[in-house]
N, C-alpha and C positions, 0 to 999 in steps of 0.2 A: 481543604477543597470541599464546596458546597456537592450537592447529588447523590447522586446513586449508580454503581455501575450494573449494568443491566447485560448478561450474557446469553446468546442465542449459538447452544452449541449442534450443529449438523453435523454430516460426514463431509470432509474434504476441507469447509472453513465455518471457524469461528466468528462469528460478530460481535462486536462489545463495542455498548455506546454506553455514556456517561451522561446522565439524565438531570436536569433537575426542573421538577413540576415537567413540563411537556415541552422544554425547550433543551437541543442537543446541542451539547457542547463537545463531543469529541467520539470520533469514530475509527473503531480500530479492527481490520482486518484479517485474523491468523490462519496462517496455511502451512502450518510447519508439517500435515500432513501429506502435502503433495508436494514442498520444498524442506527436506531434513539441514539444509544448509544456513540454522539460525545462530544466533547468539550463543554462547554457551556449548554448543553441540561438540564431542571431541572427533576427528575422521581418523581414520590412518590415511595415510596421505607420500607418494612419491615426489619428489624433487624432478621437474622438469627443468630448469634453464634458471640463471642466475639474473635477475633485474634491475640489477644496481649493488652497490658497496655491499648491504647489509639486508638484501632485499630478493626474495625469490620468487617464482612460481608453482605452484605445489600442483598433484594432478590428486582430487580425492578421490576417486576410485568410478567405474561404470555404474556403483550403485545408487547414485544421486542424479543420473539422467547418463552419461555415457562421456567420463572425462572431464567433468566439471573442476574447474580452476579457481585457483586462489593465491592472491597474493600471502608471502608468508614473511614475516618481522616480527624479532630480529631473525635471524639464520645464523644456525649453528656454525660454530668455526667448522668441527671435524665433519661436518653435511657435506655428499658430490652428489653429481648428476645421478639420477637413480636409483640412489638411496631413500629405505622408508623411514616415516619417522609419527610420529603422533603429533595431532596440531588442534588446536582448539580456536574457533568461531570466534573472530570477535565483534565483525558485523557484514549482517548479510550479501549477498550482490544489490546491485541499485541498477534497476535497469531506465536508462533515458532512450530518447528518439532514436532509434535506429543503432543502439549499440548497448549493451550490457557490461555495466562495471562491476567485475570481477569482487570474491565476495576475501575478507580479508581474516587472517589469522596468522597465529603466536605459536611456538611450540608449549604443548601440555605437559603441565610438570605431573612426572607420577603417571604417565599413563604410556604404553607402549601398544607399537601396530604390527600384525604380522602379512597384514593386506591391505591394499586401500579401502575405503568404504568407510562407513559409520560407524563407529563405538560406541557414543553414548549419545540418545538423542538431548537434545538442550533443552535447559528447566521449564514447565509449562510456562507461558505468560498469565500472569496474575495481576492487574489492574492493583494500583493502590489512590490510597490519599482517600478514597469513597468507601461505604458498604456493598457489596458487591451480590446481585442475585441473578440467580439461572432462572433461565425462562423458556418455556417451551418456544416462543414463537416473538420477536420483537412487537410491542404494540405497531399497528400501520398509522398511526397517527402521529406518531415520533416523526415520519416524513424517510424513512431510512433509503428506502427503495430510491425516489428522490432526489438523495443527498447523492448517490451512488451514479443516478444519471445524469445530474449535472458536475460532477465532476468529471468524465468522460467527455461529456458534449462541449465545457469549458466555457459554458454560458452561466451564470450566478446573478439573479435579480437584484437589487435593495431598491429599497425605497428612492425610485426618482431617476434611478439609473441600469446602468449593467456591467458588471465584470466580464474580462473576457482571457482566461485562462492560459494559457499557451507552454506547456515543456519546451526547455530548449537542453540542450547539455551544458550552456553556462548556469543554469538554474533556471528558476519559473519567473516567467513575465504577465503583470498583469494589467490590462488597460480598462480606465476608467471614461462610462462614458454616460450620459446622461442630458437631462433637457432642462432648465433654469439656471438659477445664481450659481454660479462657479462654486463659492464657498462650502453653498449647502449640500451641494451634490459632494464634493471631497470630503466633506466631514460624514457625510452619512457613509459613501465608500470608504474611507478609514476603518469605520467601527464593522462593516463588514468583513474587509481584509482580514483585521485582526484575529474576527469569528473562525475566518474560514482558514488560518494556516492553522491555526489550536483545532478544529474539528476534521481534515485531514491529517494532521501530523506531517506538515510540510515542512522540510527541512533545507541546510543551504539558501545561497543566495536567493531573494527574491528582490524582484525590480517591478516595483511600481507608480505605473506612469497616470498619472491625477492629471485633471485639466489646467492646462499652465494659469498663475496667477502674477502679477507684478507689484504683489503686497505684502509685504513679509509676515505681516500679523496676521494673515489670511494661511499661510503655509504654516505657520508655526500653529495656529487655533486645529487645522487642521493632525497634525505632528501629534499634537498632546491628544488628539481625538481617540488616533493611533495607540499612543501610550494608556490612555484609560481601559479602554477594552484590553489590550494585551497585557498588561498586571495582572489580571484575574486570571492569568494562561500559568501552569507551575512552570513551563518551560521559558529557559533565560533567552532574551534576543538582545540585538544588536541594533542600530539602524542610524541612518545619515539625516541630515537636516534633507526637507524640499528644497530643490534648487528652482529658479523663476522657473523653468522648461515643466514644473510639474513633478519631477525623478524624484524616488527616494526609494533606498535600497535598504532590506531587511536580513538579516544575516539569523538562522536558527542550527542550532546541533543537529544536523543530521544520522542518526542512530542507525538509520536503515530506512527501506523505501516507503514513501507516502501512500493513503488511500489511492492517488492520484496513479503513482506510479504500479501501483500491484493491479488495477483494473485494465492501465491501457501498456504494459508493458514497454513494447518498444516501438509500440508505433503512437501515433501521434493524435489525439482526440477521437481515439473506435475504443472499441473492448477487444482487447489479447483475449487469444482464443481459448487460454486456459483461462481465464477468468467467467466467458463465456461457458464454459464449462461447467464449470462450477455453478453458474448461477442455473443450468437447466435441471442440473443433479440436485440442487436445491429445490427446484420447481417443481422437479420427480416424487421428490419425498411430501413435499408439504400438499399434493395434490389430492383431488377432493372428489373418491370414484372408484367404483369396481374394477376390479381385473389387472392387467396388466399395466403399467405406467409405459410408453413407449416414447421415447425421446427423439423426435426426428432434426438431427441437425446437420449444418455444413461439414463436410468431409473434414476440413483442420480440425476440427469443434469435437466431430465424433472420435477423430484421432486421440484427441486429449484423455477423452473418457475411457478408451479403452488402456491408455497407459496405466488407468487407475482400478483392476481388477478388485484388491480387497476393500478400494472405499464404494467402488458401487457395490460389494457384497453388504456392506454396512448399512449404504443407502437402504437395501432394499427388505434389513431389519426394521429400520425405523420410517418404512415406506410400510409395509408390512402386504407388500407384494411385489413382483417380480419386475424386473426392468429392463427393459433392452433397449439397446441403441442404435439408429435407422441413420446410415450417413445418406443425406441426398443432396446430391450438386442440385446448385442452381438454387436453393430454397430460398424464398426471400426474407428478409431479418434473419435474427440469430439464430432459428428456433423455436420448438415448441414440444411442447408435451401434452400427450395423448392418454385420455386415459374413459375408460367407458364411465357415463352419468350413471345415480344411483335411481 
């Protein structure tokens, strides 16, 4: 793998993009500090209700949000209802439009619960296949901020046309639309497509709908477009021929939730309000000014910050002053931060 991984560590979330020369090929999210519920992580964890043959629901304890669930396979023979047991992360929740899938796990061998809650948090995330360097601040010219808003907004330029983004809970739909030769515009949205499920980390079915063509050599030119760019992605995919209507369906490993999915949670092309969060506690820290940093946001927004007492304590280390948070109804956009010029 060509690059360089490039890490921008704050309080609350991690950023790491995988660089090479000034063009991003892959951008990754970590927030294993305000969700302990990752890969890897062991809980103790009770037995709520059985889900099928071999398959349960587990409650990990109040100390991951208040009751937070998990599917649990396989399930012990001697396991009943109410029983504790230790269980280990195998992949996160996946939140879609309007609903949250439940985050799933195995029992841990070797490990015992005497409560629910968290035992062992899960291995840092460490980028491979590149050389890897910490950075105080991602360069602004890598476009990150950018890449961030338009995946939210679900609007993506190329050359000649525009993607149009959409979550659904069957997976991501994406429509191609643009102004000239049919061909040229699908072959150029192909190699973009390809870009952007490797630089999100888009996982699951994807269904992309190109301009109908009634050529096959025009759908196929376009297909291999597809497959060139997407080789150079280390992750394996799948996908169908175009059919005349334009369709072609891309199937990737889904590990756990995308860029896409961790910024707008459960709702549908906004920013979830913990992710808003996050991004003004980030704006907190990196701000540029005397005194106090004061964060005035919408009431869900400030709600979030306050659940996060020791990460704004951290913030306000590596702010290297004080911060407080100003809920006000009604404020327009997300937010902002306040802070005296020098």
């Amino acid at each position: 793998m060509p690059g360089e991984w490039l890490i921008e560590a704050l309080p609350g979330e991690r950023r790491a993009v995988l660089v090479e020369g000034d063009t991003l090929l892959e951008l990754r999210l970590i927030r294993d500090e305000t969700d302990p519920v990752q890969t890897g992580a062991v809980f103790g964890a009770r037995l709520r209700r059985k889900a099928g043959p071999n398959r349960a629901v587990v409650d990990l304890g109040a100390g991951v949000g208040g009751g937070v669930e998990a599917y649990l396979q396989p399930v012990p023979p001697a396991l009943s209802e109410g029983q504790l047991l230790a269980v280990e992360i195998t992949r996160p929740a996946l939140p879609e439009p309007g609903k949250m899938k439940p985050a799933h796990a195995r029992p841990a061998l070797g490990a015992t619960a005497s409560a629910p809650g968290l035992i062992t948090p899960a291995p840092e995330w460490v980028p491979s296949g590149a050389p890897v360097r910490r950075v105080e601040r991602l360069p602004a010219e890598l476009g990150v901020d950018e890449a961030l808003d338009a995946a939210v907004s679900g609007e993506v330029s190329f050359p000649g046309g525009l993607l149009t983004l959409e979550r659904t809970r069957a997976g991501l739909v994406i429509d191609v639309d643009g102004t000239g030769r049919a061909l040229d515009i699908n072959v150029a949205a192909a190699k973009a497509v390809a870009r952007l499920l490797r630089l999100y980390a888009i996982g699951g079915p994807v269904m992309i709908d190109f301009l109908g063509s009634d050529a096959k050599a025009d759908r196929v030119a376009v297909a291999e477009a597809f497959d060139a760019v997407a080789k150079a992605d280390p992750t394996p995919f799948e996908r169908t021929a175009i059919n005349g209507y334009g369709l072609m369906q891309v199937i990737r490993p889904r590990p756990g939730p995308s860029v896409i999915d961790l910024l707008c949670g459960m709702r549908r092309n906004q920013w979830a309000a913990e992710s808003l969060a996050l991004r003004l506690m980030r704006e907190a820290v990196l701000a540029r000014g005397a005194g106090v940093r004061r964060i005035h946001a919408p009431p869900e927004v400030a709600a979030e910050l306050s659940r996060w007492p020791d990460l704004l304590a951290r913030a306000e280390v590596a702010a290297g002053a004080r911060i407080e948070v100003l809920a006000e109804a009604g404020l327009p956009g997300y937010g902002h931060v306040h802070v005296q010029p020098v």
